[in-house]
TORMAR-867579 format. One record per residue (C-alpha): chain; residue in three letters; x, y, z. Coordinates in steps of 0.02 Angstrom, whole numbers, plus 50000, padded with zeros to 5 digits. Example, Ala and Ser with C-alpha at 12.3 -4.5 7.8 and 13.67 -1.06 7.14 Angstrom:
2
@c:A, r:ALA, px:50615, py:49775, pz:50390
@c:A, r:SER, px:50684, py:49947, pz:50357
// end
This chain:
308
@c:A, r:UNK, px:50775, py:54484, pz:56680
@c:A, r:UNK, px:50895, py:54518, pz:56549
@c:A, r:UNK, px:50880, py:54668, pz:56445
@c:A, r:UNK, px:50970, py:54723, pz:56264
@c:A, r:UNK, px:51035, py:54870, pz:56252
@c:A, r:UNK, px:51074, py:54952, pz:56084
@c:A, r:UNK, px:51154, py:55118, pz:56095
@c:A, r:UNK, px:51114, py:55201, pz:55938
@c:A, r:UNK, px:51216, py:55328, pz:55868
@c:A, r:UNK, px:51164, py:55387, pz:55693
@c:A, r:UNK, px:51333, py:55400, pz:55582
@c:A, r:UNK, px:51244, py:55571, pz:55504
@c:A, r:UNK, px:51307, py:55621, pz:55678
@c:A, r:UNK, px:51504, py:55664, pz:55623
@c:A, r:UNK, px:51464, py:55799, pz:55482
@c:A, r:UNK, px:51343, py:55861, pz:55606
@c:A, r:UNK, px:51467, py:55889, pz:55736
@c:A, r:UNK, px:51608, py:55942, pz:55590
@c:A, r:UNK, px:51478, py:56083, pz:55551
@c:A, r:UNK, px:51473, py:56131, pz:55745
@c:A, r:UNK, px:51628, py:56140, pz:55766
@c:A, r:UNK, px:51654, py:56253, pz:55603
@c:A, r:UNK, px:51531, py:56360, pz:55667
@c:A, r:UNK, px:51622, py:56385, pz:55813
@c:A, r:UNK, px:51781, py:56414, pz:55729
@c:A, r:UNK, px:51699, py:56563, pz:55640
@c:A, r:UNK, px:51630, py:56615, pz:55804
@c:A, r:UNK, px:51795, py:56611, pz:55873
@c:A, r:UNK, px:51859, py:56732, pz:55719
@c:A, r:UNK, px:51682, py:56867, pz:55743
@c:A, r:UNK, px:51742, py:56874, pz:55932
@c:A, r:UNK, px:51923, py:56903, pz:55930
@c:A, r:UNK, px:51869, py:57053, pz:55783
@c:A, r:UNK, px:51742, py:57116, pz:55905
@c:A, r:UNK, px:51879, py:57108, pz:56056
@c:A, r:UNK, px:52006, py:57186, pz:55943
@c:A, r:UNK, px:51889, py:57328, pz:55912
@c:A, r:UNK, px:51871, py:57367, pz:56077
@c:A, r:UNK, px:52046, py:57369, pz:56142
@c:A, r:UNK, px:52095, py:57485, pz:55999
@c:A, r:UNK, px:51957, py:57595, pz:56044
@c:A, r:UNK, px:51978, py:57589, pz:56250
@c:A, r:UNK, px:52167, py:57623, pz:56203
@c:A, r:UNK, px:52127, py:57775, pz:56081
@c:A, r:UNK, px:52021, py:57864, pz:56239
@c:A, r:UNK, px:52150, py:57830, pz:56356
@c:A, r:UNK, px:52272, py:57896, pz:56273
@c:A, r:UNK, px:52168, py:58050, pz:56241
@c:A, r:UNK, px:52108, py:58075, pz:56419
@c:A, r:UNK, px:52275, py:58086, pz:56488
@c:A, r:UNK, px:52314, py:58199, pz:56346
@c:A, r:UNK, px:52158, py:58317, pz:56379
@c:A, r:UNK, px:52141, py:58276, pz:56552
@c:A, r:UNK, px:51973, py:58214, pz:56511
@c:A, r:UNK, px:51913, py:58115, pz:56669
@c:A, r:UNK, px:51754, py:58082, pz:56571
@c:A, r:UNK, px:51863, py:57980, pz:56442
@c:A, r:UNK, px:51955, py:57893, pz:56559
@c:A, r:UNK, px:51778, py:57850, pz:56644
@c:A, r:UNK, px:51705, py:57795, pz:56475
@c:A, r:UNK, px:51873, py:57695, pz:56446
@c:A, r:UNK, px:51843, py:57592, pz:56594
@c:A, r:UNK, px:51675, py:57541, pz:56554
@c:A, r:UNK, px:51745, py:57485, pz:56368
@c:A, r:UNK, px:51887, py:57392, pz:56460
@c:A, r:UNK, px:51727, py:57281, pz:56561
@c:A, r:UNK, px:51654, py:57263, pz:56375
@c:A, r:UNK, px:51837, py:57180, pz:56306
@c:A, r:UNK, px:51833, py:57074, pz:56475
@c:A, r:UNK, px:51662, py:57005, pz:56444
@c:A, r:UNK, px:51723, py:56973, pz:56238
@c:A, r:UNK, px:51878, py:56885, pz:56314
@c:A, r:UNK, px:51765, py:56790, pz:56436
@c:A, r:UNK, px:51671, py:56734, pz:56285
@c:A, r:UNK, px:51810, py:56700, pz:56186
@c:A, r:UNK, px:51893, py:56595, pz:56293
@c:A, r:UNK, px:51763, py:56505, pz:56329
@c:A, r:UNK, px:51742, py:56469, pz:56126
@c:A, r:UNK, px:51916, py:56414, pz:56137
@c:A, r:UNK, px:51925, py:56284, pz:56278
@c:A, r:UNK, px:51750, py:56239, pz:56237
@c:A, r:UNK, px:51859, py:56129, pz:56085
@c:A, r:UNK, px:51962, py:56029, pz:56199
@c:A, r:UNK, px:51934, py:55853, pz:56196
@c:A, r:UNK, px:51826, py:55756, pz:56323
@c:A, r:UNK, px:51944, py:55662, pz:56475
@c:A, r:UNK, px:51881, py:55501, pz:56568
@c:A, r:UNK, px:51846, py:55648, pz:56681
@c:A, r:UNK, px:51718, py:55751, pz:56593
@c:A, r:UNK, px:51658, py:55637, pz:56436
@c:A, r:UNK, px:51560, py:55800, pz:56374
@c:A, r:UNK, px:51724, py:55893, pz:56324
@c:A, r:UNK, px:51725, py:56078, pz:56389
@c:A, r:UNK, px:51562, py:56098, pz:56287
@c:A, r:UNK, px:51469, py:56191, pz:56431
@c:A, r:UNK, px:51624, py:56312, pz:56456
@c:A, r:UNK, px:51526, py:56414, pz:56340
@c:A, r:UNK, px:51353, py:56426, pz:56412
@c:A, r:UNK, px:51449, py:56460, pz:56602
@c:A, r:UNK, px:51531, py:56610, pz:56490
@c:A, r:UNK, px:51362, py:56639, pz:56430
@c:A, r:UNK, px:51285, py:56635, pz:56610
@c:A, r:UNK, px:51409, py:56766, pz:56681
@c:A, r:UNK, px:51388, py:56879, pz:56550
@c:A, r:UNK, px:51218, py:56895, pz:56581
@c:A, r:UNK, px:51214, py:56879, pz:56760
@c:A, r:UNK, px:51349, py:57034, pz:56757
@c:A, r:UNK, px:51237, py:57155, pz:56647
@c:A, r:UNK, px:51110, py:57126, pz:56764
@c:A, r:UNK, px:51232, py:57170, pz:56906
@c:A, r:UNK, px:51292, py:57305, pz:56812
@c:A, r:UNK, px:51093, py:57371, pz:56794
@c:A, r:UNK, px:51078, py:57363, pz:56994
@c:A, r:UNK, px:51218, py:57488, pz:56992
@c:A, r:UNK, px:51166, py:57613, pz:56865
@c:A, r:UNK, px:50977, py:57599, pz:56967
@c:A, r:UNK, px:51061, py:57643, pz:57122
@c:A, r:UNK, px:51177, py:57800, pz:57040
@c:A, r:UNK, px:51040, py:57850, pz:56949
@c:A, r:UNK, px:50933, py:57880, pz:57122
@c:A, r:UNK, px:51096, py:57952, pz:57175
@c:A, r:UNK, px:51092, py:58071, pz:57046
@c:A, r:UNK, px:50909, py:58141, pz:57060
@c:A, r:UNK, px:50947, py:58177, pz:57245
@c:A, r:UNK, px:51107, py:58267, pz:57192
@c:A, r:UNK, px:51106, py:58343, pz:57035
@c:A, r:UNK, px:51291, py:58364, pz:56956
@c:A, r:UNK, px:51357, py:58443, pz:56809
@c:A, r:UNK, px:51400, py:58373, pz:56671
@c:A, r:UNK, px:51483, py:58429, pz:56527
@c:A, r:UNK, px:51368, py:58410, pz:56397
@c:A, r:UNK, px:51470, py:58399, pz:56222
@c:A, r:UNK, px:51630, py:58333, pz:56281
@c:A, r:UNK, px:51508, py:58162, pz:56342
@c:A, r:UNK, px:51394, py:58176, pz:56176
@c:A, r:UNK, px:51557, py:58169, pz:56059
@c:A, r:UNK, px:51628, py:58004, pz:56178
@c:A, r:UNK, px:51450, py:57934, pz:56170
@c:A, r:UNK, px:51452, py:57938, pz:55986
@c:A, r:UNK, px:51629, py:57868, pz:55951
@c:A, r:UNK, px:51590, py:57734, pz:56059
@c:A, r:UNK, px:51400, py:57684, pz:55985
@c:A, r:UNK, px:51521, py:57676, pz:55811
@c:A, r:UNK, px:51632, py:57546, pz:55910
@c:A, r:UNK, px:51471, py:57449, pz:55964
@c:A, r:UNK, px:51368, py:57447, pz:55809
@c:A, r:UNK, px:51540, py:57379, pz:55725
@c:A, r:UNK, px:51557, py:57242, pz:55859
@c:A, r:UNK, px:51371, py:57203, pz:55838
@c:A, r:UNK, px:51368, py:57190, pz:55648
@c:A, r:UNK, px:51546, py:57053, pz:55666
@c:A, r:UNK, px:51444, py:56963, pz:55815
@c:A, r:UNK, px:51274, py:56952, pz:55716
@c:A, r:UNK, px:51321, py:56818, pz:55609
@c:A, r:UNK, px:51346, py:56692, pz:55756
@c:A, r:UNK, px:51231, py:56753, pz:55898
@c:A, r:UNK, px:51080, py:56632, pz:55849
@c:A, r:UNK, px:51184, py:56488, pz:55829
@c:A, r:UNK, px:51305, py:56495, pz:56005
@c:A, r:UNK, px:51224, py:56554, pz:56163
@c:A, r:UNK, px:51396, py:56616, pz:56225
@c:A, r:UNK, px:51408, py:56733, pz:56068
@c:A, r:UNK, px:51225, py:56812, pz:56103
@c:A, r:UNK, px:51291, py:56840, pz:56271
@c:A, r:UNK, px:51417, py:56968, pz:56197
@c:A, r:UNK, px:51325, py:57028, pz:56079
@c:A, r:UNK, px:51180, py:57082, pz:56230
@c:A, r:UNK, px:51336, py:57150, pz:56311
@c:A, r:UNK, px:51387, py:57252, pz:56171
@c:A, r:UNK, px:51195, py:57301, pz:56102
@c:A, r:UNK, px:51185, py:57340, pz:56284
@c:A, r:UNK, px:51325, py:57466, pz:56251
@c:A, r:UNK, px:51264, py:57541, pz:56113
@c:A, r:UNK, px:51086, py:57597, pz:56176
@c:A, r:UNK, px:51197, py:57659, pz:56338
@c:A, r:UNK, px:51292, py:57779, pz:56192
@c:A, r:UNK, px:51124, py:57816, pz:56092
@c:A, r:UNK, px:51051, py:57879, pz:56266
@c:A, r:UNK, px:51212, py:57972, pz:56320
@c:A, r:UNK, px:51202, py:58052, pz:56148
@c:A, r:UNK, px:51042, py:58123, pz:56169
@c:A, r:UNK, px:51052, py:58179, pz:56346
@c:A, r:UNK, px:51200, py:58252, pz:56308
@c:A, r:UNK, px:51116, py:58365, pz:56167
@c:A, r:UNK, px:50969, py:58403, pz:56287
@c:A, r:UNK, px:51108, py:58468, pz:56430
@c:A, r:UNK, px:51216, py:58551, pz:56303
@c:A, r:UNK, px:51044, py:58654, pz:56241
@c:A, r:UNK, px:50943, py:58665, pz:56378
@c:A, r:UNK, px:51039, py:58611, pz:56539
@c:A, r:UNK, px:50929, py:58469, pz:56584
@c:A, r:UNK, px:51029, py:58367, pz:56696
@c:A, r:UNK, px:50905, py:58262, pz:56742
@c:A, r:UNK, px:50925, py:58181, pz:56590
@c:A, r:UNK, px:51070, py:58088, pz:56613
@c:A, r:UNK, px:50986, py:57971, pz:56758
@c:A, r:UNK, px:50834, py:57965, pz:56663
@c:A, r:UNK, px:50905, py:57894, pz:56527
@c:A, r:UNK, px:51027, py:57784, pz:56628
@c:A, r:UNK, px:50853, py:57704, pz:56714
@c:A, r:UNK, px:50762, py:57683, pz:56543
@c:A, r:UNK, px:50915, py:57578, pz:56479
@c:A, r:UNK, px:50937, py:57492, pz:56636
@c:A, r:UNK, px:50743, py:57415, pz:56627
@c:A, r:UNK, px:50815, py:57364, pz:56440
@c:A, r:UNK, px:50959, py:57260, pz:56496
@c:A, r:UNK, px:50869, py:57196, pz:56628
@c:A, r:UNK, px:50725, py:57122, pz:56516
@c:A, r:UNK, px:50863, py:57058, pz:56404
@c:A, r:UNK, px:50968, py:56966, pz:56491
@c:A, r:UNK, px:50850, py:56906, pz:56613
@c:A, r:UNK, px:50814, py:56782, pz:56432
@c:A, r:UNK, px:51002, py:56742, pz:56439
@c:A, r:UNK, px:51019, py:56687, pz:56590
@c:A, r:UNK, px:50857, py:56592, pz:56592
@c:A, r:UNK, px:50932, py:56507, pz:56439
@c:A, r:UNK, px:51082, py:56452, pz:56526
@c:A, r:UNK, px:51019, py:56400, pz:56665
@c:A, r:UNK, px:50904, py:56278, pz:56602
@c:A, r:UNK, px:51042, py:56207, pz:56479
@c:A, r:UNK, px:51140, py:56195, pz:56644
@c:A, r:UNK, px:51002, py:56116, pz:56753
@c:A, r:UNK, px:50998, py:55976, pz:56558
@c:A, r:UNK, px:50801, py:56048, pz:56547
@c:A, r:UNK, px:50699, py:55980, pz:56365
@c:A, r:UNK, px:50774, py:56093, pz:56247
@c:A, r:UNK, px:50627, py:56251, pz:56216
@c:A, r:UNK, px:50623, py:56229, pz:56029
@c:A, r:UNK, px:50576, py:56032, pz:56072
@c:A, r:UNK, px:50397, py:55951, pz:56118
@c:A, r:UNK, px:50444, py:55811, pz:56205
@c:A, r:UNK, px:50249, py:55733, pz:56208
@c:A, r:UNK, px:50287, py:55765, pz:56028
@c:A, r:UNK, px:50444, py:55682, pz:56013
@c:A, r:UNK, px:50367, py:55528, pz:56126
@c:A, r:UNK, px:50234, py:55519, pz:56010
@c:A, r:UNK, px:50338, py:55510, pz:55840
@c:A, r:UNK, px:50445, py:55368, pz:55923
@c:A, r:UNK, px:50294, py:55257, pz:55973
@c:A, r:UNK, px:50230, py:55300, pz:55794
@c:A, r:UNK, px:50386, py:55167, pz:55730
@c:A, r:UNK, px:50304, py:54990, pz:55703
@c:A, r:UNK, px:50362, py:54867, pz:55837
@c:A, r:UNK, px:50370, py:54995, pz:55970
@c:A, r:UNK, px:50231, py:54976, pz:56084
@c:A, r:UNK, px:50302, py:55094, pz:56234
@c:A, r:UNK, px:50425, py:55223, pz:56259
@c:A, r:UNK, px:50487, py:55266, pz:56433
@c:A, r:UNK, px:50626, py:55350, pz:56514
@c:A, r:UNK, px:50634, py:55476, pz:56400
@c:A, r:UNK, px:50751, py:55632, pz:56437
@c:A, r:UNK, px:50803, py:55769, pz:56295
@c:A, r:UNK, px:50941, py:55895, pz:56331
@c:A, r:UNK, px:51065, py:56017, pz:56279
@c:A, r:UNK, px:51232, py:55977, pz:56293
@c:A, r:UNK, px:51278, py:56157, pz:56218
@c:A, r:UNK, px:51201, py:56267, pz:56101
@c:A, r:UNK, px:51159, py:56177, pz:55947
@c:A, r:UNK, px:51187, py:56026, pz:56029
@c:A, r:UNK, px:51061, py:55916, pz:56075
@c:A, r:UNK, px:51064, py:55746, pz:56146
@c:A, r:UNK, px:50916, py:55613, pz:56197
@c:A, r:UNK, px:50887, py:55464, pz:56286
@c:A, r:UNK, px:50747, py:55332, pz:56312
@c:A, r:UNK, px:50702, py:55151, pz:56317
@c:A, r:UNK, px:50573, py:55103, pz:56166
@c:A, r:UNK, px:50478, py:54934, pz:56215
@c:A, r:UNK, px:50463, py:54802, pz:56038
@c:A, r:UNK, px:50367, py:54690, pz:55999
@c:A, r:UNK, px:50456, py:54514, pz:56000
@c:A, r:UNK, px:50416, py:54494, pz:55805
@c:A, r:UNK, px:50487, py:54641, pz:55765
@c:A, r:UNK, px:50687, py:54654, pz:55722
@c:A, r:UNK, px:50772, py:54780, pz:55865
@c:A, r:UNK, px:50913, py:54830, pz:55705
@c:A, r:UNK, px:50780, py:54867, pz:55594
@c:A, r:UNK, px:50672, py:54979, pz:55737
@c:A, r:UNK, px:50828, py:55061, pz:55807
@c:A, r:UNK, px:50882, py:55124, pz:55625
@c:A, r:UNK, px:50698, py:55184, pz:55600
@c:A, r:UNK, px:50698, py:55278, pz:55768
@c:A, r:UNK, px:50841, py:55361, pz:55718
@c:A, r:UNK, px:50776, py:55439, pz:55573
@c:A, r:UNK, px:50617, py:55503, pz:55647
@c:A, r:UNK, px:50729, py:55579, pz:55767
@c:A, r:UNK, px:50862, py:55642, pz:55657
@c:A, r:UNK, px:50719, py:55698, pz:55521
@c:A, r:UNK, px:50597, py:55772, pz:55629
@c:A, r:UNK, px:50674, py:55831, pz:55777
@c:A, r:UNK, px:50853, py:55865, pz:55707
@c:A, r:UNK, px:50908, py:55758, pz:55863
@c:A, r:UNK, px:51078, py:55664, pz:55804
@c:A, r:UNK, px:51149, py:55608, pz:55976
@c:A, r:UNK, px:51031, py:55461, pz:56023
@c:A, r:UNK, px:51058, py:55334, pz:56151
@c:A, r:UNK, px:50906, py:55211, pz:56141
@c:A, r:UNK, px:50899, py:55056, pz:56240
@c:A, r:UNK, px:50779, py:54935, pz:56162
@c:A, r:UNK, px:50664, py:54816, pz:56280
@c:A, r:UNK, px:50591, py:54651, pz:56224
@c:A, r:UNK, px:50390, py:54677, pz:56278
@c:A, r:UNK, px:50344, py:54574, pz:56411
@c:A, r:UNK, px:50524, py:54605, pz:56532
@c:A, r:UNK, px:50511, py:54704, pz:56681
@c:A, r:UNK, px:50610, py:54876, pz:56685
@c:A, r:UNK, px:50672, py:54993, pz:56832
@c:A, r:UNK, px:50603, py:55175, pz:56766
@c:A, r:UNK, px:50716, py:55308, pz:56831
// end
């Protein structure tokens, strides 16, 4: 039986995507400020741990050098995300970002395992540490942080990849708030327990944060409904369009973050025009749902269909 297809494609769709992509432009700008930042900061304690021969600085400059990989991760990732789609990937680079996104969170969930296993380390064999010396690095780098938090907080809500370094970096800056305060408590009292106490309390915290991330990503990757979208809802509002009579074949997913795409074949009426019913399911869409990137296939009542 022959079928007609109308792909709809809503021309609201091209300032949609122009505000995307400008949002991803000033993503682009929060991360390289972040990243910037960073290396200055890594660079600065360097520079004065082989001055002081402070192996406590170079330790702490390490873990800011993983922090500017994960922002360059992330940043690249914004970048090629722009490139445009090839007969080879017709999406674009899009879902460069949520990968980016996915290995950021997957690492600071690696990098929890770690501290876990130190930490257990530590109780076992207690070691000295020098309390003040790690309280004044602590603090210079939480300063760092919050700064590459407040730059990031603008776009984390928006881009899944940006929330990934922001995590990374808030991650960061409870790791300094900690250090700060265990390294009063040693400097006072000599409590070196606290140092793997505190490393466990913020490892449960990045755990339990990212384990969100990477659920996110994951489901974008595996093209799951979208978790701000009903889609018995959505099924609903399209059936409520007069003519339609069925809708079937329905799918709803996220190409990348704050981009959403659906599919579906609506059954009309034969007295109904298809135009008229496609522009109306449009609008429900685009008006209710804030779903721009529609592909509906319209199917005279009566013809038979292959569901998928």
């Amino acid at each position: 039986m022959g079928h007609h297809h109308h792909h709809g494609h809503d021309h609201a769709d091209a300032p949609s995507r122009g505000a995307v992509k400008d949002g991803r432009a000033g993503g682009r700008k929060r991360l390289a400020w972040a990243l910037a930042l960073t290396l200055i900061y890594m660079i600065a304690e360097i520079v004065g741990g082989y001055l002081s021969d402070s192996l406590a600085l170079l330790a702490d400059a390490g873990h800011m050098f993983s922090d500017a990989a994960a922002l360059a991760l992330s940043l690249f990732a914004s970048w090629i995300s722009q490139r445009p789609p090839t007969h080879k990937l017709t999406y674009g680079y899009y879902r460069a970002e949520i990968l980016a996104a996915l290995a950021n969170g997957a690492t600071l969930i690696a990098i929890s395992v770690v501290i876990f296993i130190e930490a257990f380390r530590r109780f076992q064999e207690p070691e000295p540490v020098a309390g003040v010396l790690m309280l004044s690095i602590a603090a210079g780098g939480l300063l760092v942080n919050i700064a590459g938090m407040l730059i990031l907080h603008g776009g984390k809500d928006a881009s899944l990849n940006i929330r990934g370094a922001w995590l990374h970096l808030l991650t960061d800056a409870l790791g300094s708030v900690a250090a700060i305060v265990a390294g009063a408590l040693i400097a006072l009292f000599g409590w070196y327990w606290v140092d793997p106490a505190a490393s466990i309390a913020i490892g449960i915290l990045v755990i339990y944060s990212s384990w969100d991330l990477v659920k996110q990503a994951i489901a974008i990757l595996m093209e799951g409904t979208p978790s701000h979208l009903d889609l018995e809802k959505i099924e609903s509002a399209m059936r409520e369009v007069p003519g339609v009579s069925e809708v079937h074949d329905l799918h709803v997913w996220t190409i990348t973050s704050g981009l959403d795409s659906l599919s579906a074949h609506a059954v009309l009426e034969t007295e109904h025009d298809s135009r008229m019913a496609l522009a109306a399911l449009q609008r429900v869409l685009h008006d209710r749902f804030s779903i721009e990137h529609v592909t509906i296939q319209i199917d005279p009542a009566g013809e038979c269909r292959t569901k998928f």
